[in-house]
N, C-alpha and C positions, 0 to 999 in steps of 0.2 A: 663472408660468414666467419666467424671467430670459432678457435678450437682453445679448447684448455688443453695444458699438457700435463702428466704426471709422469713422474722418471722413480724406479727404483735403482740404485747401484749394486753391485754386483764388486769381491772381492776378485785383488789384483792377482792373476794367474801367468803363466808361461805360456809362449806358444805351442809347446811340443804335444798337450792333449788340446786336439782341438774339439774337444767334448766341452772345455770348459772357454769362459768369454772371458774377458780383464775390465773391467771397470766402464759394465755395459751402464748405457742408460736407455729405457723403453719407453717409448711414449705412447698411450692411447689413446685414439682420433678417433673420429665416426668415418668411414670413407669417404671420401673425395669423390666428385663429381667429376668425371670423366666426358670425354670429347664423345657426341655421339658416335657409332658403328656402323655404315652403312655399306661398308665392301664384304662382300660374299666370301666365305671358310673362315670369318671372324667371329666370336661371339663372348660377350662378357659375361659372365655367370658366376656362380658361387661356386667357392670350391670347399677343401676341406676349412673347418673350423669357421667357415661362412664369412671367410674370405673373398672377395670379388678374384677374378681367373682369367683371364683371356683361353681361351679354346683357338687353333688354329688348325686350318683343315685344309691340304689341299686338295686338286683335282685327281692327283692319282692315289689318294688318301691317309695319305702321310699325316702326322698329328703331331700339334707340339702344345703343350701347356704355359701358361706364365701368370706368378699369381704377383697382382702390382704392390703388393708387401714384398720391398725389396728390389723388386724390379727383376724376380728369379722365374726364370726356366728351369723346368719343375720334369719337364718330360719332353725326347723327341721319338717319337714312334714310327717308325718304317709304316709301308703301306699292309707288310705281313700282321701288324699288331707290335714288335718286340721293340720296348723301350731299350735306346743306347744309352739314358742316362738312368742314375741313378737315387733316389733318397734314400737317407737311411733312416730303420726302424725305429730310431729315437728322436726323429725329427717332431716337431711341433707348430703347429700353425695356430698360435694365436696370440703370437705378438709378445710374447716372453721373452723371444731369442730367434736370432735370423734361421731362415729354414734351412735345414742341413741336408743339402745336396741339389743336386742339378747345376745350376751354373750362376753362384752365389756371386754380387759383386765386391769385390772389395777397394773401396776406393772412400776418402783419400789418404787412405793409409796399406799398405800392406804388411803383413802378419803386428807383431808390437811394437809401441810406438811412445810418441806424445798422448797422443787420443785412444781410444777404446781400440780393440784386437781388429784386424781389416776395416777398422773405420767405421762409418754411420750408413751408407749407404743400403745396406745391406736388412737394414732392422727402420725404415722409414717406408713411405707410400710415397711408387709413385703415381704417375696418371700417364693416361694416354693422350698423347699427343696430335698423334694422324692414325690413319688404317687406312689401306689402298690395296689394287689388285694390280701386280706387276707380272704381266705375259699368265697370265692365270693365279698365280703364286700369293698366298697371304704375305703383306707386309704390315707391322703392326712397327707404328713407334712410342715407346714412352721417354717420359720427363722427369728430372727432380730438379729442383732448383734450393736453396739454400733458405731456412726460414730459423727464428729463433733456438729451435733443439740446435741445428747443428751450428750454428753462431755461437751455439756457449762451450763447441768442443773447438770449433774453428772457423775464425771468426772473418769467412771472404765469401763475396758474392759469386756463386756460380750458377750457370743453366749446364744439367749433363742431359744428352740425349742417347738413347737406348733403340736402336730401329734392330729388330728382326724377322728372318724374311725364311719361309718354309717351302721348302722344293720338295718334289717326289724322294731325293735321296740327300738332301743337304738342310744344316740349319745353319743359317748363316747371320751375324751378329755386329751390329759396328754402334762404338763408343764416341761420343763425341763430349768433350768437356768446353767448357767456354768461360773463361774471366771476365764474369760480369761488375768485378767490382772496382777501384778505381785504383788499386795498387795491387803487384805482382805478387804470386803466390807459385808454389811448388806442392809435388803432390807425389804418391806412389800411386800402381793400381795393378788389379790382375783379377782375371775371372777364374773364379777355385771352382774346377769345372769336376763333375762327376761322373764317371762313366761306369756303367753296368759291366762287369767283368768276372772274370775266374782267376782270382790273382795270383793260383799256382802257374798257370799257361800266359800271362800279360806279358804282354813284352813293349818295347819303344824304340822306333829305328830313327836314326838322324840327329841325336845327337853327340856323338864320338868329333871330339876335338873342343868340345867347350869349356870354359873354364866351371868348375863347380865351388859350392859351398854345401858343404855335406854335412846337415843337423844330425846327423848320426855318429860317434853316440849322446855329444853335450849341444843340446840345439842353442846354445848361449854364448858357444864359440865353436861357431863353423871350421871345417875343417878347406882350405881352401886347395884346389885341385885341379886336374883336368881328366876329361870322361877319353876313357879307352876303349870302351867297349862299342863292337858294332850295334849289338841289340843289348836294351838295360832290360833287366826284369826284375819282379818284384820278392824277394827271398826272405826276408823281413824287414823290420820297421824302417820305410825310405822317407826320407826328407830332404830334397835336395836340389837345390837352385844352378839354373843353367842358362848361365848369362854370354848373351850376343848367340841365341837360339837361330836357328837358323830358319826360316819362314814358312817351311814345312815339316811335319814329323808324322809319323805310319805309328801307329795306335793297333796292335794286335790284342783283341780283350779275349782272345782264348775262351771265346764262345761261339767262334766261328766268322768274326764279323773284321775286317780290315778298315778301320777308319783313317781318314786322310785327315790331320789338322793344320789348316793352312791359315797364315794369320799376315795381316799387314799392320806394320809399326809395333808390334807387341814383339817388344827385344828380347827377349828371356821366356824363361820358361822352371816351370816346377812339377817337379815327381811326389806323392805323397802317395804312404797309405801306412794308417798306423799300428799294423800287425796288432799286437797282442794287447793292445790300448783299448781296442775296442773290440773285440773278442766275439760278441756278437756279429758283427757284418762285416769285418775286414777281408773276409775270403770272396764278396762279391762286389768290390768296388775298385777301383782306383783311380786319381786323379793327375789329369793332365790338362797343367793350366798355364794358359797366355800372360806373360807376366811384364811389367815395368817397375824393376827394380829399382834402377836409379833414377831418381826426382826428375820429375819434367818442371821444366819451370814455363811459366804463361805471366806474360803482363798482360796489362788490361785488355779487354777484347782479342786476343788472342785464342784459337779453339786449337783443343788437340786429338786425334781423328786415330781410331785403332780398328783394324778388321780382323774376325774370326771366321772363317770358314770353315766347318764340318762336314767332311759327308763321306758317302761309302762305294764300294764299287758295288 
């Protein structure tokens, strides 16, 4: 079945307001036909803006959301009810502009670039792929694969696969890229992850000894460094890359909640929160994202495989 595409553009911006996009293009589609659902704590539904949603439930009633515009995790909720992630209030769901917050992807691009601001992925449909029940546990995977929109910002065949998996106390995440097309390509990538916070009390333990690049104060030429500190916290406006991260980091969102983020292959790592940029919600979020700064490169059939693990004690 054939889709038409229509693209508005959007004027070229900096990264440092990430309120604003750089030379987005959006396309409007009817949704896509999705893989039926037949594993139990799964369910496709409509969400805001009459978006399809995946709903993910497990046994001990933990919950997470993922709406397939994007391919974002939207929400993970403990079995008490309290969302650890977060959106913010000026997010929008209908296909304008990628959703802002939870755990957006950005890939193949990370922050400015050749192509649009964090890339296409983000602002495209994916689909589902598989849904299974692993020891009780929802697993849900989706897909995006490469079609005309993003051939006209970058122009290579790829299959990415998106599988996540919802425990009583864990959300756990893995990226899998694939060169499907007949000549090698490189790429950046990172999930610009949101977490529900008190960003006077947030703090970040485990990264003391990394090399940084510190967007504060000219995010156009990084400040290049190394972190000192036992615990970073967030005092104002933080931007700030921390390359050969080390595979675990202790997330205190000074709300009471100790989260563990532990990731395989995602080399680096970033701090964000844009204090007085965004004045409305800055004081309840921050972000702590699994990052690949420096280009992976893939030849043909080649896959490159990343894990995220979250969870709490």
């Amino acid at each position: 079945m054939a889709f038409s595409v229509n693209t508005i553009t959007f004027p070229n911006i900096s990264r440092v307001n990430r309120l604003d996009y750089s030379s987005i293009q959006f396309r409007f589609v009817p949704t896509m036909s999705n893989k039926t659902i037949t594993s139990s704590g799964i369910q496709l539904t409509e969400g805001q803006g009459n978006l399809p949603k995946l709903v993910l439930t497990s046994p001990s009633g933990s919950e997470a959301e993922i709406y397939l515009y994007g391919g974002c995790v939207t929400s993970w909720k403990l079995p008490t009810g309290k969302d650890l992630l977060f959106v913010r209030p000026d997010a929008v769901f209908n296909k304008k502009k990628p959703i802002s917050g939870g755990i957006p992807h950005c890939f193949p691009q990370f922050g400015p670039g050749s192509i649009q601001q964090h890339g296409f992925a983000r602002n495209m449909d994916w689909t589902v792929a598989d849904s299974e029940n692993v020891e009780g546990d929802p697993v849900v995977t989706l897909e995006l694969k490469d079609d005309s929109y993003s051939r006209a910002m970058w122009d290579f065949g790829f299959h990415a696969l998106f599988k996540v998996t919802l425990n009583s106390k864990s959300l756990s995440t893995e990226l899998k890229v694939k060169n499907t097309d007949n000549k090698a390509f490189s790429f950046t990538t990172a999930l610009h992850t949101y977490f529900s916070a008190s960003v006077s009390g947030a703090s970040v333990k485990g990264l003391k000894g990394c090399k940084t690049l510190n967007k504060d104060p000219d995010p156009k030429n990084p400040v290049e460094g190394t972190e000192e500190r036992d615990v970073v916290t967030f005092p104002g406006f933080v931007d700030c890359i921390y390359l050969g991260a080390p595979d675990e980091l202790q997330l205190d969102n000074g709300l009471g909640d100790l989260i563990s983020v532990k990731n395989t292959n995602w080399s680096d790592a970033v701090l964000w929160n844009p204090h007085l940029q965004m004045e409305a919600c800055y004081k309840d979020f921050v972000c702590v994202e699994n990052a690949k700064i420096e280009s992976v490169q893939l030849e043909p059939e080649q896959t490159w495989t990343a894990v995220q693990h979250l969870s709490i004690a």
